[in-house]
BALUMMAR-505786 format. One record per atom (N, C-alpha, C, O): x, y, z. Coordinates in steps of 0.02 Angstrom, whole numbers. Last residue first. Example, Ala and Ser with C-alpha at 12.3 -4.5 7.8 and 13.67 -1.06 7.14 Angstrom:
BEGIN
c1/c2/c3
642/-112/354
684/-53/357
645/2/394
670/57/402
660/-284/390
615/-225/390
660/-165/390
712/-166/423
// end
This chain:
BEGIN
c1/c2/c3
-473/-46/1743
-425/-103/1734
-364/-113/1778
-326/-160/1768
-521/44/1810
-558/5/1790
-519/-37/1749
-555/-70/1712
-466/139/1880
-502/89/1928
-525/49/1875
-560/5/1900
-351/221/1783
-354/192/1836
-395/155/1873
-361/124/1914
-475/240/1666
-420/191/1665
-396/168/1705
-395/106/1705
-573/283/1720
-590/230/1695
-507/195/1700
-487/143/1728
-511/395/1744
-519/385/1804
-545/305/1784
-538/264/1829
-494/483/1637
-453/443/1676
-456/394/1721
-411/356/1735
-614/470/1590
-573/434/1562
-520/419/1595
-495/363/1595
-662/588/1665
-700/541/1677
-656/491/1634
-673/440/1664
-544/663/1653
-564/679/1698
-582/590/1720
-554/549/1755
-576/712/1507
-524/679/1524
-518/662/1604
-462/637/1611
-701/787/1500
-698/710/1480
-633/687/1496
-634/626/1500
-765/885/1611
-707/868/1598
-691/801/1561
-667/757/1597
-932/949/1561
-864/922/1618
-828/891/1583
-845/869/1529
-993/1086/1494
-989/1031/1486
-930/989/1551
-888/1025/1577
-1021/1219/1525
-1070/1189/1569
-1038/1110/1561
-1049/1070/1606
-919/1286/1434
-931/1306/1509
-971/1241/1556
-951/1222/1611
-982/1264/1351
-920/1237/1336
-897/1211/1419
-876/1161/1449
-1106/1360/1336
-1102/1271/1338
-1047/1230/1360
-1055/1174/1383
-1060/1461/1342
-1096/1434/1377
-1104/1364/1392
-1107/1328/1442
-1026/1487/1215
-975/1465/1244
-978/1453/1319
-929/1439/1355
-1130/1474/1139
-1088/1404/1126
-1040/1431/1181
-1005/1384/1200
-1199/1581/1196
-1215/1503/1204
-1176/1455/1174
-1190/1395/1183
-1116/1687/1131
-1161/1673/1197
-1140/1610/1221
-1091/1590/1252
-1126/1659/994
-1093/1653/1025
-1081/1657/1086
-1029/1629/1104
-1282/1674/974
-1267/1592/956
-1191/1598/987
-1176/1544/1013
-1286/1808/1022
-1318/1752/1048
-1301/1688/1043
-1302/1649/1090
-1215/1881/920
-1194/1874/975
-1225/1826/1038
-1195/1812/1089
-1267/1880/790
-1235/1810/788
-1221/1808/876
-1217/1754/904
-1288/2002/749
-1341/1952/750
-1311/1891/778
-1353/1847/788
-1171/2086/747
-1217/2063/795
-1272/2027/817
-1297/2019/873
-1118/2058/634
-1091/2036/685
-1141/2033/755
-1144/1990/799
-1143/2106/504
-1183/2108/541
-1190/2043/583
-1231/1997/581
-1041/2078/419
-1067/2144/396
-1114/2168/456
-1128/2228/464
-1001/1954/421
-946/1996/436
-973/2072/424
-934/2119/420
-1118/1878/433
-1066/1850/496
-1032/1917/490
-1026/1948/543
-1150/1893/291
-1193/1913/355
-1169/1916/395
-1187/1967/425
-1054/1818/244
-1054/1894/220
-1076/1939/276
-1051/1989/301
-1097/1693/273
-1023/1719/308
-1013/1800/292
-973/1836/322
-1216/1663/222
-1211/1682/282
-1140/1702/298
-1135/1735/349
-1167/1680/79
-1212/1725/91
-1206/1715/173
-1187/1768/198
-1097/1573/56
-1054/1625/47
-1098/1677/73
-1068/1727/91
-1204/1473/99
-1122/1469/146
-1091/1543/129
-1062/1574/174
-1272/1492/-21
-1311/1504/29
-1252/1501/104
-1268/1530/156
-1175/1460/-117
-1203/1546/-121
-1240/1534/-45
-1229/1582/-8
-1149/1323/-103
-1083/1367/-96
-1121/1457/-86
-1095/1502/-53
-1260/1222/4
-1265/1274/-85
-1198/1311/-52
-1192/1326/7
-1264/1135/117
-1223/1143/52
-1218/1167/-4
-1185/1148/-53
-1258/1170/277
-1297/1217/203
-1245/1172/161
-1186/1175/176
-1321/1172/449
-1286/1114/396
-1319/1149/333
-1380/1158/326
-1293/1306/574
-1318/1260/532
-1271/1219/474
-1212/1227/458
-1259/1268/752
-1227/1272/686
-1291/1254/655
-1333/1215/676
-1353/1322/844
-1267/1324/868
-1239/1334/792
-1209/1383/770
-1471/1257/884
-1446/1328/853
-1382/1359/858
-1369/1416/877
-1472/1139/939
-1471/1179/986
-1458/1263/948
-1442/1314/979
-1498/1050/843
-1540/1067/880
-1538/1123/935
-1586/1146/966
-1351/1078/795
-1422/1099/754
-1472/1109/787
-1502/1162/780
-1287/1000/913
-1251/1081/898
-1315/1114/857
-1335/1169/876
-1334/860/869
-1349/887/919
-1349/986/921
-1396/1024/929
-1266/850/730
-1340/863/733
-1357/899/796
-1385/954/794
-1147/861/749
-1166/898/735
-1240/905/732
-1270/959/732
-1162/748/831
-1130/790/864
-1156/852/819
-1186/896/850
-1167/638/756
-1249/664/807
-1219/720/823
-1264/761/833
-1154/689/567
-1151/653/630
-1173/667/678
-1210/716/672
-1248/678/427
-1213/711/476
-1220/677/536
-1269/645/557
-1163/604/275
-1236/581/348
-1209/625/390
-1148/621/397
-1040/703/194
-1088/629/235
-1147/634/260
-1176/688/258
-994/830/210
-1032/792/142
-1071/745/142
-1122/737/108
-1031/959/308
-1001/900/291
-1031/869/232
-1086/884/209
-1027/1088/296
-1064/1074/233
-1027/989/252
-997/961/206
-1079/1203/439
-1043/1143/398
-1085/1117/352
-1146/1115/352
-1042/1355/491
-1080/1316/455
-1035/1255/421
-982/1256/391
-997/1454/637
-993/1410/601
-1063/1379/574
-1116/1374/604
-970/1611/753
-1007/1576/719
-975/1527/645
-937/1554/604
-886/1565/895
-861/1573/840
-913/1561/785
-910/1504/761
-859/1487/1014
-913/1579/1030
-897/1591/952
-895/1652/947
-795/1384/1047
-767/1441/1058
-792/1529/1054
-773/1585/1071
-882/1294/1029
-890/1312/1086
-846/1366/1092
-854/1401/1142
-904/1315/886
-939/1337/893
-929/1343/987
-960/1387/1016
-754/1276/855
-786/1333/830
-831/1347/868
-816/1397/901
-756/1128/874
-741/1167/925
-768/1246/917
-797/1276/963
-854/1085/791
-848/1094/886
-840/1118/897
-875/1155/932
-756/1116/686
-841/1137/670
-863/1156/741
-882/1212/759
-676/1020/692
-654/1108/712
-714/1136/718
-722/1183/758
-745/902/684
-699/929/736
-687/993/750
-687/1019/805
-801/872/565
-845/868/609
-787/930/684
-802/981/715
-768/954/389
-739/912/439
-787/908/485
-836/940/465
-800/1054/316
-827/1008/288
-815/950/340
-850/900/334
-832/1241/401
-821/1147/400
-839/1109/363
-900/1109/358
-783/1390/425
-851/1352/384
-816/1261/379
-772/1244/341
-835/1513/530
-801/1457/512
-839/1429/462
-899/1434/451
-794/1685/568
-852/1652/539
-794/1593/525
-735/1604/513
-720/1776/614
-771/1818/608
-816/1745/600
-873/1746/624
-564/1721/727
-601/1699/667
-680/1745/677
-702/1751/734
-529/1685/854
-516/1765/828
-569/1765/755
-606/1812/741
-524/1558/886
-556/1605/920
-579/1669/891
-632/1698/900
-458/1496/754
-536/1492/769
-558/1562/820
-597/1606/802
-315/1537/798
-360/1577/718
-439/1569/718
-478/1610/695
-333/1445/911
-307/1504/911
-349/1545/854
-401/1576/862
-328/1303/846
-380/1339/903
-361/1423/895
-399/1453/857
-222/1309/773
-267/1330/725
-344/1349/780
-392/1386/768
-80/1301/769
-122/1338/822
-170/1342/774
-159/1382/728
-26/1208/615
-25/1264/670
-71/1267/715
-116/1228/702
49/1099/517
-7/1107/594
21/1157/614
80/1161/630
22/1112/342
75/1088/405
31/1117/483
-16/1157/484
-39/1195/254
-15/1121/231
17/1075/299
30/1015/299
-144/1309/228
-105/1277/280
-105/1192/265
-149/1149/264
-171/1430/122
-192/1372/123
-116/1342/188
-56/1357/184
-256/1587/105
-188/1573/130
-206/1489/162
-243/1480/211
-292/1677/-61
-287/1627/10
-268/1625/43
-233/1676/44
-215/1745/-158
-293/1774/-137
-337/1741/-65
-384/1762/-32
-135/1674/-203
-120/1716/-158
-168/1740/-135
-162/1761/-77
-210/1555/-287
-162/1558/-275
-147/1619/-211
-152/1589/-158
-333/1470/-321
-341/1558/-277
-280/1582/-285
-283/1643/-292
-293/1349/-379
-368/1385/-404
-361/1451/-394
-374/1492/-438
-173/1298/-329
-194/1309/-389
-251/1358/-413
-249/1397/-461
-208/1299/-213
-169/1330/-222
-165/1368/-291
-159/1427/-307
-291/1190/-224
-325/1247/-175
-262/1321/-205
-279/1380/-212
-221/1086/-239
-271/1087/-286
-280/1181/-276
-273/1223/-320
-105/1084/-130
-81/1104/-215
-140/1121/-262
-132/1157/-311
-195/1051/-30
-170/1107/-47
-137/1127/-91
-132/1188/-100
-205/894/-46
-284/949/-62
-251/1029/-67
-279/1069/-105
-108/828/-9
-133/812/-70
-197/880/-121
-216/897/-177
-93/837/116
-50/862/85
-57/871/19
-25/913/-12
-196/790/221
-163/752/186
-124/771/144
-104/721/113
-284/931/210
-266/865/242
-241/843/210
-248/863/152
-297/1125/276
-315/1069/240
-286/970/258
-271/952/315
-386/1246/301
-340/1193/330
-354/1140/283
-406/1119/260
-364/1417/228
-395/1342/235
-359/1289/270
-298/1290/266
-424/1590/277
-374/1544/297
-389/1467/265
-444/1451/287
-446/1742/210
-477/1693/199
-412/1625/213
-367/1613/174
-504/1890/276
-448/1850/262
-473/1786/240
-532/1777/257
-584/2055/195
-571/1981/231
-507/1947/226
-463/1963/186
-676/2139/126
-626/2143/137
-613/2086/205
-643/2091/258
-749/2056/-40
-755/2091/50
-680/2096/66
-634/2070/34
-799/2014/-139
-735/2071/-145
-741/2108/-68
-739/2167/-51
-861/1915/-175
-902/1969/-153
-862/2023/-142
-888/2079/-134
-796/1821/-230
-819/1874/-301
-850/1931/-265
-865/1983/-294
-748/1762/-147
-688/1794/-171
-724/1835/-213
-696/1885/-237
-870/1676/-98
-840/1739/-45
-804/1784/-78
-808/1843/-60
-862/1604/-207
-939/1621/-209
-884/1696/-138
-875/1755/-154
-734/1509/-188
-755/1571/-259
-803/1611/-233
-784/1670/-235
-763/1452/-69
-713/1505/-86
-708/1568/-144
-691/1627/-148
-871/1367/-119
-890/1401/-80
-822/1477/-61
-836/1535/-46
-798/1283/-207
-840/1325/-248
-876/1378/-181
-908/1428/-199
-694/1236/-112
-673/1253/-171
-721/1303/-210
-700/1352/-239
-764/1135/-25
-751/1219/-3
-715/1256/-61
-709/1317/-51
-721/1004/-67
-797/1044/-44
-801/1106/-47
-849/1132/-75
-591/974/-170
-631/987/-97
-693/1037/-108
-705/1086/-142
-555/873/-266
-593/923/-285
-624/937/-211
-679/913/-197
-461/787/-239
-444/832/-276
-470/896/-300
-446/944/-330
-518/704/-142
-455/759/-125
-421/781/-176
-362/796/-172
-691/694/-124
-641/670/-177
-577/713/-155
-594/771/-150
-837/593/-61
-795/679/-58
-705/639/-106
-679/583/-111
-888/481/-64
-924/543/-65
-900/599/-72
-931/651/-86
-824/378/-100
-877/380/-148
-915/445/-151
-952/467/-195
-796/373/67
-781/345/-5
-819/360/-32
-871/362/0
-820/407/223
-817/458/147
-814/449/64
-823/489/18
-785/323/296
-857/351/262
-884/380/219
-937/383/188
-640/318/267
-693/241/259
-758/272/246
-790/256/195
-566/467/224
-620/405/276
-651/361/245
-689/371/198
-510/523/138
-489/458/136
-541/411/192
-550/351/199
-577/661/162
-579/636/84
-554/570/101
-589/536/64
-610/760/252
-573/688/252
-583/641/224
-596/586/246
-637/922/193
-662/838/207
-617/800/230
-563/828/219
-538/1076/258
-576/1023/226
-598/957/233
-576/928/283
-613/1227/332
-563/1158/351
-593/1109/286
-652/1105/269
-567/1403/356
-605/1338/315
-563/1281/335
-503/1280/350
-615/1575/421
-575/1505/412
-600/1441/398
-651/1422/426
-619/1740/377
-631/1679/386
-598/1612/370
-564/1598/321
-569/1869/488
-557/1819/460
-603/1752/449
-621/1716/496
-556/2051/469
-559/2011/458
-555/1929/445
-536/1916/388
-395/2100/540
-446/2125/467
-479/2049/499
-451/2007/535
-299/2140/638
-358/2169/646
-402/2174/602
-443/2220/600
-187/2051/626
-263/2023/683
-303/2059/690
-348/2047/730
-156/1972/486
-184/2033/500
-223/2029/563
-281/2010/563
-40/1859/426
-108/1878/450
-114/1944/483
-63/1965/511
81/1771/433
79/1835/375
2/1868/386
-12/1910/343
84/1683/511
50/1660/434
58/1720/403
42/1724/344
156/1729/605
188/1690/598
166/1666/505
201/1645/459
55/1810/658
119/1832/646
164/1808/583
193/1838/538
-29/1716/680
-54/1761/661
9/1802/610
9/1816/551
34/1659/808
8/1616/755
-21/1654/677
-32/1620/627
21/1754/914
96/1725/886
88/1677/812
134/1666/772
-71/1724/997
-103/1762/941
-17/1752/890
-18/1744/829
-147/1569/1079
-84/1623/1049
-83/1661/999
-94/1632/945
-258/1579/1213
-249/1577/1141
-180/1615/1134
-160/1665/1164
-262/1428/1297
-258/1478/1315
-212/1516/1253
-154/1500/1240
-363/1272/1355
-346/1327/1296
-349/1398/1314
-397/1430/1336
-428/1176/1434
-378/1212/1436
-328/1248/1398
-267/1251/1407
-543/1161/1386
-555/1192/1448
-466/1201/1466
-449/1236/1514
-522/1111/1259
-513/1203/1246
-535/1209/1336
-544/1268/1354
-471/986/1266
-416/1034/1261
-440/1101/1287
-407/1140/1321
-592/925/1301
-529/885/1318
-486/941/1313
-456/950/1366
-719/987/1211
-686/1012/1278
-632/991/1308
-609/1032/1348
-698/906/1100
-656/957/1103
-637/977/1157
-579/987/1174
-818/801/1133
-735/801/1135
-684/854/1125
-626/843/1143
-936/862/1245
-913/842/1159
-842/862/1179
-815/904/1215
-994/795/1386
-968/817/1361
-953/830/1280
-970/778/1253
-1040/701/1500
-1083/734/1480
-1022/803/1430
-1019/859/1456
-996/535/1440
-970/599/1494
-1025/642/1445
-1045/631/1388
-1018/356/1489
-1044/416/1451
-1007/476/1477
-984/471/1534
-961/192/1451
-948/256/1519
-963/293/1460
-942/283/1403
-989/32/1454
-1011/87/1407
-1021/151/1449
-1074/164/1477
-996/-98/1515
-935/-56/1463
-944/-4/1446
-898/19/1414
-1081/-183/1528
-1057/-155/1584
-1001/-107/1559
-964/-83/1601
-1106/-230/1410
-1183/-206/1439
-1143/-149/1486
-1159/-90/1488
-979/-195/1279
-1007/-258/1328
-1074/-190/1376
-1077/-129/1372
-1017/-159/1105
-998/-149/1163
-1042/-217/1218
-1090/-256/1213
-1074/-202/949
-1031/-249/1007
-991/-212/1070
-936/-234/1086
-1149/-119/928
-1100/-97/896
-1045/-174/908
-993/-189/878
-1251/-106/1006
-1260/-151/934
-1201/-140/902
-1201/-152/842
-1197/-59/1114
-1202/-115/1117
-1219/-152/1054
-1208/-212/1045
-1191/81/1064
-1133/35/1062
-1142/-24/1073
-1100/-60/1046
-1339/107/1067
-1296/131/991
-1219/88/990
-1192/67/939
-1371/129/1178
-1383/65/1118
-1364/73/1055
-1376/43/1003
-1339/242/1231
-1309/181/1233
-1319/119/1211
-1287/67/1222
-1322/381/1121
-1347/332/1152
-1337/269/1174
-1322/231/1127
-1218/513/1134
-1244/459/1094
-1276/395/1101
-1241/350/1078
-1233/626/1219
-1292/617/1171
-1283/566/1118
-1319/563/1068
-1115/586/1282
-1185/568/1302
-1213/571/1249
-1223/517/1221
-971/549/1205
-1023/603/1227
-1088/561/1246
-1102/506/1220
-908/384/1270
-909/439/1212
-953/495/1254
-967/493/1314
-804/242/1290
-805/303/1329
-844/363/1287
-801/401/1265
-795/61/1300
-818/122/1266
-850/194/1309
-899/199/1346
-685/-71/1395
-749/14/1400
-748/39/1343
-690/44/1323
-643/-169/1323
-652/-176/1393
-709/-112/1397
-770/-119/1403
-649/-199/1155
-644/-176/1219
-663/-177/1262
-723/-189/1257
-687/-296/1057
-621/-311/1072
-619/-250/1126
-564/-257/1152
-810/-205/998
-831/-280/1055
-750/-314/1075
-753/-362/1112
-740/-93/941
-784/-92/1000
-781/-154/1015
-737/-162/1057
-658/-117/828
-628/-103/890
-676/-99/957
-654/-103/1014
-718/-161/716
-687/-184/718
-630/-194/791
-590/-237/807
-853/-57/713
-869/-143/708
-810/-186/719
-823/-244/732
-786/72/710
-798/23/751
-823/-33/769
-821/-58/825
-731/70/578
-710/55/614
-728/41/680
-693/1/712
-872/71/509
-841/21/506
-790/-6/550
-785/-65/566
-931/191/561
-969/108/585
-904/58/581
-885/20/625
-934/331/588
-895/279/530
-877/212/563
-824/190/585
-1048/334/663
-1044/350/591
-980/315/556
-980/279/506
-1005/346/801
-1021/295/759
-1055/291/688
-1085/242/668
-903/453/856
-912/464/794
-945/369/785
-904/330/763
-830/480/969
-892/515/964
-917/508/883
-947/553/855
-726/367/1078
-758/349/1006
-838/407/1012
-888/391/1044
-608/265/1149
-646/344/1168
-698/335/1092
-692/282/1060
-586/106/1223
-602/158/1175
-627/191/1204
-658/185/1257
-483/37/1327
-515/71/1331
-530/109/1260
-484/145/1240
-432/-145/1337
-426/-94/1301
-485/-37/1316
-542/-62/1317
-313/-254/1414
-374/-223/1449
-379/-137/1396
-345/-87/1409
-232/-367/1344
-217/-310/1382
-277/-264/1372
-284/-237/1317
-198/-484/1273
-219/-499/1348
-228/-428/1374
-231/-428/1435
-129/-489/1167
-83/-479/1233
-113/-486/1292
-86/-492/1347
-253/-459/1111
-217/-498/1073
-176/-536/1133
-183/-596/1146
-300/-345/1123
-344/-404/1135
-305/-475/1150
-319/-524/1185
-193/-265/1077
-222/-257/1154
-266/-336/1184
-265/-368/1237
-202/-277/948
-144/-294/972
-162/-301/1045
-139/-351/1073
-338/-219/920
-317/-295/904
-265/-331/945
-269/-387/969
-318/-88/949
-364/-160/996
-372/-221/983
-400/-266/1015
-237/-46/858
-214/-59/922
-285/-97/984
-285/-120/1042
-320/-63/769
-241/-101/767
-222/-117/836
-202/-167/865
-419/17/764
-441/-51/755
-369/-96/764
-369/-158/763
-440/153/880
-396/116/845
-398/27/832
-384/-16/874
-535/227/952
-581/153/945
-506/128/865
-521/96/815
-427/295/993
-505/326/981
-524/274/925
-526/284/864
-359/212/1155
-373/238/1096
-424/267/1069
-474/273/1105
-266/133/1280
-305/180/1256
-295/197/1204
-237/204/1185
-223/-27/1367
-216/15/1326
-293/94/1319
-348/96/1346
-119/-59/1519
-185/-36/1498
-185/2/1443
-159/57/1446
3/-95/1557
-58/-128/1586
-146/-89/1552
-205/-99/1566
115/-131/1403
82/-121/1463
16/-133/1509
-21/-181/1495
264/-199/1387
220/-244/1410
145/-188/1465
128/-195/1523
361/-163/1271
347/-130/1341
289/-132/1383
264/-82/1411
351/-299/1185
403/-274/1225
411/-219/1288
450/-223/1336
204/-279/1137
248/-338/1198
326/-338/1225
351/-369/1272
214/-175/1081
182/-156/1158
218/-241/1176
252/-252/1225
324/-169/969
323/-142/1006
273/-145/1097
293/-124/1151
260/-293/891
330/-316/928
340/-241/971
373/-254/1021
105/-248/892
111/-303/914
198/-328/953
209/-358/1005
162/-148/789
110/-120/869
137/-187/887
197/-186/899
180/-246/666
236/-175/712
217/-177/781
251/-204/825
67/-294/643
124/-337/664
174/-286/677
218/-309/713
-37/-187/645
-47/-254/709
6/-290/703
13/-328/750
21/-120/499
23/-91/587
21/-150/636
72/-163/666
-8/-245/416
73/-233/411
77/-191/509
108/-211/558
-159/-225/444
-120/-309/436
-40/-293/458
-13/-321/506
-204/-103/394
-192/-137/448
-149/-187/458
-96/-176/487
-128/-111/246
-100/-37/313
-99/-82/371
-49/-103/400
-212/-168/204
-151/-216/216
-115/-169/248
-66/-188/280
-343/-108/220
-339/-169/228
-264/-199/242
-255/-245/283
-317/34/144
-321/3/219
-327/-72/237
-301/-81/292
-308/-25/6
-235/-10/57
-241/3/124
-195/-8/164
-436/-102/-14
-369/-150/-6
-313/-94/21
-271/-118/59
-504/47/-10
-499/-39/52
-457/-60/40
-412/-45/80
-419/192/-9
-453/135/-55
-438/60/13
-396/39/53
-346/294/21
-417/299/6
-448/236/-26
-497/235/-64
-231/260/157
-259/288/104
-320/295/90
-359/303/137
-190/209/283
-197/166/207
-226/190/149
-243/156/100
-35/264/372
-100/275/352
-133/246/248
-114/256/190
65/122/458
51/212/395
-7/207/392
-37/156/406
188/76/565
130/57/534
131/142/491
169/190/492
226/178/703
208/109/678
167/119/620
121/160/619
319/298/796
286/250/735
295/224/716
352/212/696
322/347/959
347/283/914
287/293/876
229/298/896
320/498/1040
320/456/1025
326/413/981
348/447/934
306/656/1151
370/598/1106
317/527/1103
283/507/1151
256/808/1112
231/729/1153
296/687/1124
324/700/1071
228/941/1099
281/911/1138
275/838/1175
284/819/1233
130/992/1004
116/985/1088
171/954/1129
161/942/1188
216/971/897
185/1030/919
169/1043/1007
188/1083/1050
207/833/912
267/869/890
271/955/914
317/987/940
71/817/873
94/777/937
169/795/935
199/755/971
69/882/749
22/882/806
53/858/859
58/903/901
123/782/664
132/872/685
107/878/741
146/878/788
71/656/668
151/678/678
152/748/708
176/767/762
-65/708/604
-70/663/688
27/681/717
43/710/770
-15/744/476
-33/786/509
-49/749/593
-35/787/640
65/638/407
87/696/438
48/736/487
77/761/535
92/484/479
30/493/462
55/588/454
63/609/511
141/327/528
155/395/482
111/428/444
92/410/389
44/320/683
56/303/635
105/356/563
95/416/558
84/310/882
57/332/808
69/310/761
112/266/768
91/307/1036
126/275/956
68/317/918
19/348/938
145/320/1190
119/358/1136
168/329/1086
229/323/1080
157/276/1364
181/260/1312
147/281/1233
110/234/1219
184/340/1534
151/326/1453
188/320/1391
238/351/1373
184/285/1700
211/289/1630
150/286/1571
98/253/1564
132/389/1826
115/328/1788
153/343/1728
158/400/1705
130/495/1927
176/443/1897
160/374/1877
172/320/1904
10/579/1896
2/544/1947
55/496/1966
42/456/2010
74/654/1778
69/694/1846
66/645/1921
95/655/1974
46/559/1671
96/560/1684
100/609/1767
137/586/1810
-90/587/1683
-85/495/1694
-9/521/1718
5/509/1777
-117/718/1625
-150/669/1695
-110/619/1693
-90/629/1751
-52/688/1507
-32/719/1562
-51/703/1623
-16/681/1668
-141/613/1447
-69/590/1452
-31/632/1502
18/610/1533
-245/688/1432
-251/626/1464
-179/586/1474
-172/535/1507
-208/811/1335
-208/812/1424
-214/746/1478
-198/744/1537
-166/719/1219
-133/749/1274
-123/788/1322
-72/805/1351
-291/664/1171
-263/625/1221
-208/661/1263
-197/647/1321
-355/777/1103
-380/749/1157
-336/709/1222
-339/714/1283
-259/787/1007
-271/853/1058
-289/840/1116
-267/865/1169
-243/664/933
-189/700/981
-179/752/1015
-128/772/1044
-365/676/889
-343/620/945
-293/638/959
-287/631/1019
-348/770/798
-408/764/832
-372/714/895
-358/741/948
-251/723/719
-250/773/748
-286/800/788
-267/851/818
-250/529/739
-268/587/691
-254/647/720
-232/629/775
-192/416/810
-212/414/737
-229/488/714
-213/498/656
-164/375/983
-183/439/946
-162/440/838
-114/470/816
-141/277/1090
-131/263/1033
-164/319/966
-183/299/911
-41/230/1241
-105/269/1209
-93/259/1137
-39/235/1119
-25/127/1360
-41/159/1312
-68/190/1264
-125/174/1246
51/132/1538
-57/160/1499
-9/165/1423
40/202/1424
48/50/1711
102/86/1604
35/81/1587
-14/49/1605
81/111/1860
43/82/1805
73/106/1739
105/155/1720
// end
């Protein structure tokens, strides 16, 4: 069987490449595209994946996603009809289920995020299966335009795809000029260009900017790591702390710095996950509608959602002065991680029998 896959972000290229492994173990060909996109590039460079780009990422404004798409579905389109395959995969990629629909070719979305609606108003009812966490309900895709018989749940959140097989490198540490025995907290920023995000978070002025000051005046002794996106947000970040930081412009092991990490703090949905199944106390200030995933993680006392920068700088103080309060919520997230099953597992297995 030929499976392609179609991984857009750094998030999707963690996930998909144990599912590319499965597929490749059983000898099945895969085929991996992407977009020029740097940080999805790194990532899948990092993990040793080879694959074709198509198409770019459209920025922060509709009309340049708008003609991003248009220009990707005619690349994707002379690439998969030339390696004609039998089954596509993606995380609800609106290009590549166009192109899939398009060819006649049986599309599987993965998709834990119907919050950013838009894209899936554009890739759900053009697929064959929608695959997500349980706790998102299944009338949540059928108004989405999923089909009745389409809609495979795993009792899982998407991180588990990697960290049930995550095995940490402390070499990462080394490598940033880091200390593995001080202190660390670590920050991720918005995704200032999402379709959801317009209007709400800006990549010049990240979220975590006034929550960095509010930690730097408490004069703790700490590390303070940021991830950042799009290349655009670490000159700002740079600017403000200069050495007093240490801002990551390029993909590292960043599972890794989570494990070890005293305290996380997220404007993102993804590391926030994983953080917390890694036993890692985290707070997110996403900026948006919070998504179920994080909501779910709330109900369960896993993470809270703060956006005062003093009330984020005040629990991470707590996290590093009085570590033991927290040994419960790390307990149980990594309890959880434990209890969740294998989403690549249940995806594979869609792909082989079900197209």
């Amino acid at each position: 069987m030929r499976v392609w896959i179609d991984p857009l972000t750094p998030k999707q290229a963690l996930f998909f490449t144990p599912l590319r492994e499965v597929l490749l173990k059983e000898g099945n060909e895969v085929l991996v595209t992407t977009r020029a996109y740097r940080e999805a590039e790194q990532t899948l460079q990092m993990k040793k994946v080879k694959y074709v780009v198509a198409g770019r990422h459209g920025g922060g404004t509709k009309l340049g996603k708008l003609i991003a798409t248009g220009e990707r579905i005619v690349e994707l389109a002379k690439i998969v009809a030339r390696w004609k395959p039998d089954v596509a995969v993606s995380f609800t990629s609106p290009e590549a289920a166009r192109v899939a629909f398009g060819l006649g070719i049986p599309h599987v979305a993965v998709n834990d995020s119907p919050h950013s609606w838009m894209v899936a108003r554009l890739a759900v009812p053009l697929s064959r299966f929608v695959c997500s966490p349980w706790i998102i309900p299944r009338p949540v895709w059928l108004e989405l335009g999923a089909r009745h018989d389409g809609v495979v749940l795993y009792k899982a959140l998407d991180p588990a795809a990697w960290l049930k097989r995550f095995t940490p490198d402390e070499r990462v540490f080394d490598s940033l000029g880091l200390d593995r025995d001080r202190p660390l907290i670590m920050f991720r920023t918005e995704e200032a260009f999402a379709a959801y995000l317009i209007g709400r978070a800006s990549d010049s002025a990240p979220v975590v900017g006034p929550v960095i000051s509010d930690i730097l005046e408490m004069k703790l002794d700490v590390q303070i790591v940021v991830s950042t996106r799009y290349g655009r947000q670490a000159p700002v970040l740079r600017k403000s702390f200069g050495r007093k930081i240490v801002v990551l412009d390029t993909i590292v092991d960043a599972t890794s710095l989570l494990k070890q990490a005293s305290f996380f703090i997220g404007s993102g949905g993804t590391m926030t996950v994983e953080s917390v199944l890694l036993g890692t106390p985290a707070v997110s200030c996403f900026p948006g509608p919070r998504p179920l995933y994080i909501q779910y993680l709330e109900n369960k006392r896993l993470v809270e959602t703060l956006h005062s920068p003093k009330s984020i700088a005040s629990r991470a103080r707590e996290a590093l002065v009085h570590p033991e309060r927290f040994e419960s919520q790390r307990s149980r997230g990594r309890a959880l991680l434990k209890w969740m099953e294998d989403p690549v597992k249940r995806i594979s297995k869609v792909v082989r029998e079900g197209c």
